[in-house]
C-alpha positions in Angstrom: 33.7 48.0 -17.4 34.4 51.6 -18.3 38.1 50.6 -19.6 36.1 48.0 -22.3 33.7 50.5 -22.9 36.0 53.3 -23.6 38.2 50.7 -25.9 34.6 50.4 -28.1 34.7 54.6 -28.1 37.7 54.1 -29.9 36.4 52.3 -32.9 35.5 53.4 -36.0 32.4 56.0 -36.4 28.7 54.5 -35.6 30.1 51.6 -33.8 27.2 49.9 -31.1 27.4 47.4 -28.5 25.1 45.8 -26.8 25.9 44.4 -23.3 24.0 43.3 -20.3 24.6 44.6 -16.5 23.7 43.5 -13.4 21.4 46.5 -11.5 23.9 47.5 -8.3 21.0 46.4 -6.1 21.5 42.4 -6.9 25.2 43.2 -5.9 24.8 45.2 -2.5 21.4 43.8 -1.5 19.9 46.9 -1.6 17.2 45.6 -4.1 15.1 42.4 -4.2 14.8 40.9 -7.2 13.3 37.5 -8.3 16.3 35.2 -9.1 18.8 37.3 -7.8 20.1 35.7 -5.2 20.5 32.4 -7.6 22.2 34.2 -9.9 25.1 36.0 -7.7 25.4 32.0 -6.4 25.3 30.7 -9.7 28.4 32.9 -10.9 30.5 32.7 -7.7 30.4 29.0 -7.8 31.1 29.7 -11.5 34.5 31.4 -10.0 33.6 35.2 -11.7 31.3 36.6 -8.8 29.7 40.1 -10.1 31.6 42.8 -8.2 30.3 45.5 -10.0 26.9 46.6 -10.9 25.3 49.7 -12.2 21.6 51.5 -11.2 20.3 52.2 -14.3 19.5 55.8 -13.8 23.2 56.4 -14.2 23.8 54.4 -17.4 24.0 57.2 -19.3 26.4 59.2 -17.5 28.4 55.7 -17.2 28.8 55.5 -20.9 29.3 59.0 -21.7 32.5 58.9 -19.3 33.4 56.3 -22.0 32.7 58.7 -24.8 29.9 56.8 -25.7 26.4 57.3 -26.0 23.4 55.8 -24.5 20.5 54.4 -27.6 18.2 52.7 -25.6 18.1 50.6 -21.7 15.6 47.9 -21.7 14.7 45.6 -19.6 15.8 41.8 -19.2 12.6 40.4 -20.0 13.1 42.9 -23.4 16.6 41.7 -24.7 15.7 38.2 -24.1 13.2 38.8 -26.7 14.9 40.5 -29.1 18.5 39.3 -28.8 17.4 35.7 -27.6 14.3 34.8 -29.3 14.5 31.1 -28.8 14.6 32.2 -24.7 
């Protein structure tokens, strides 16, 4: 993630992305969350289990290794509805 994310540092000046992450806790137990569980099933039958995941209250640092910086962290009940209206 941090390789991709430093390749998007790289582009021109007032570049954004928007990306999705999965919160470490889904990955490493150490969280429940509703639909977890299905999920991490539903992409290792998929054959591109989530290896990685990030706690949010180190997003920013995460990015700013990349040379990026951090505009806002919402929720997934958020982005659905403004990146996936029809959701």
């Amino acid at each position: 993630m941090l390789r991709v994310l430093s390749e998007v540092a790289r582009c021109a000046a007032c570049t954004r992305i928007v990306f999705t992450y999965v919160h470490r806790g889904v990955i490493d137990h150490s969280q429940a969350f509703s639909g977890g569980d299905r999920i991490l099933r539903n992409v290792r039958e998929l054959g591109e289990p989530w290896t990685f995941g990030v706690l949010p209250e180190q997003l920013d640092e995460l990015v700013g290794r990349a040379g990026l910086t951090l505009c806002e962290d919402m929720g997934a009940d958020d982005y659905r509805v403004r990146y996936l209206p029809a959701w």
